[in-house]
C-alpha positions in Angstrom: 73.9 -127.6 -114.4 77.1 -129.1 -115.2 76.9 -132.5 -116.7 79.6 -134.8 -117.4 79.1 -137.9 -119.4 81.3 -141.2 -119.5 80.8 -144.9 -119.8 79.8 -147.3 -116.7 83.2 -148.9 -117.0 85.1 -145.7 -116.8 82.9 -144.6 -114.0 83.2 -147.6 -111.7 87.1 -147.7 -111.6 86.3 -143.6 -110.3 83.2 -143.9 -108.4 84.5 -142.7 -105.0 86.2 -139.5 -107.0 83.4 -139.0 -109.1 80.7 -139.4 -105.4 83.1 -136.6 -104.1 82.4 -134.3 -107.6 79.0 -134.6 -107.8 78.6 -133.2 -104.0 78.9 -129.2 -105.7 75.7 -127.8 -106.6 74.1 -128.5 -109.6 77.0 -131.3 -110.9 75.5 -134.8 -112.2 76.9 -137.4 -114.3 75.6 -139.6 -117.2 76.6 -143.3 -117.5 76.6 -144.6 -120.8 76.4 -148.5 -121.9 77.6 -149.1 -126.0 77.5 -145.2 -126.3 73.8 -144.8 -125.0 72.6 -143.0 -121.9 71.6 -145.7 -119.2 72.3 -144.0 -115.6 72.4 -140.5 -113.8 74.4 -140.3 -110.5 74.0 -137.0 -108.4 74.3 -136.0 -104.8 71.1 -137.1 -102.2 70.5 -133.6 -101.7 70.2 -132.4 -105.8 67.8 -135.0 -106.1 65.5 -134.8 -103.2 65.5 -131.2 -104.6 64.2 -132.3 -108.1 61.9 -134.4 -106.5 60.3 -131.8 -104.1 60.2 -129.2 -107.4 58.3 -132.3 -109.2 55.9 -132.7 -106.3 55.0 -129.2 -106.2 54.6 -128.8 -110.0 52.7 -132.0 -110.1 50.2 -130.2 -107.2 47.1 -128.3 -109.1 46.3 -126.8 -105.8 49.8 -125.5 -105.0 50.1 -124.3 -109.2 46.5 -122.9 -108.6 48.0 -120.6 -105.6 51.4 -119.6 -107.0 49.5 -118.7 -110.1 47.2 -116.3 -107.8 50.4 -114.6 -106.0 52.1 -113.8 -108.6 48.7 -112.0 -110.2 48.8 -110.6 -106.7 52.3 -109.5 -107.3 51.6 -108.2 -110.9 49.2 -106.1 -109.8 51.0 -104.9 -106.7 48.6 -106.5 -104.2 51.6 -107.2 -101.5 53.5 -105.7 -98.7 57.2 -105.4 -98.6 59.5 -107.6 -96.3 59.8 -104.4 -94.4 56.6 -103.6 -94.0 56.0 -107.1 -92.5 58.6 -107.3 -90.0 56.9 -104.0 -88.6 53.3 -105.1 -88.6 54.5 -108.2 -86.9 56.7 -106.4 -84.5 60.0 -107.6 -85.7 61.4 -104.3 -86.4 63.3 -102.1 -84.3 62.4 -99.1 -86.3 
């Protein structure tokens, strides 16, 4: 992630450039007050992504099966994309 850092006053005379940056992927920036970290500003969609990530690793149930597949994947118990798209009739081959 790329992360810029600047103080609140410098980032209020730019905050319609610095809403336009932050739209690339993976761009935030930090707000400091007196030198100290006080505010993160980021695009909507970055941090409904965090968020979801949180959700999911905050989920026993859904760690529990991600867990199992990738046993399952370890151990080779899985079909290929391929494989799939034929058994479900998706393939022209």
């Amino acid at each position: 992630m790329s992360k810029k850092i600047i103080s609140i006053t410098e980032g209020r005379k730019n905050l319609f450039k610095i809403a336009e940056y932050v739209q690339k992927p993976a761009t935030y920036y930090e707000f400091t007050v007196d030198g100290k970290p006080k505010v993160v500003l980021m695009s909507s969609q970055e941090f409904d992504s965090i968020v979801e990530t949180m959700e999911i690793l905050s989920d026993p149930q859904t760690m529990k099966n991600i867990k199992k597949a990738e046993e399952e994947h370890k151990k080779g118990e899985y079909i290929s994309w391929d494989d799939l798209k034929k058994e479900l009739g998706l393939s022209n081959k």
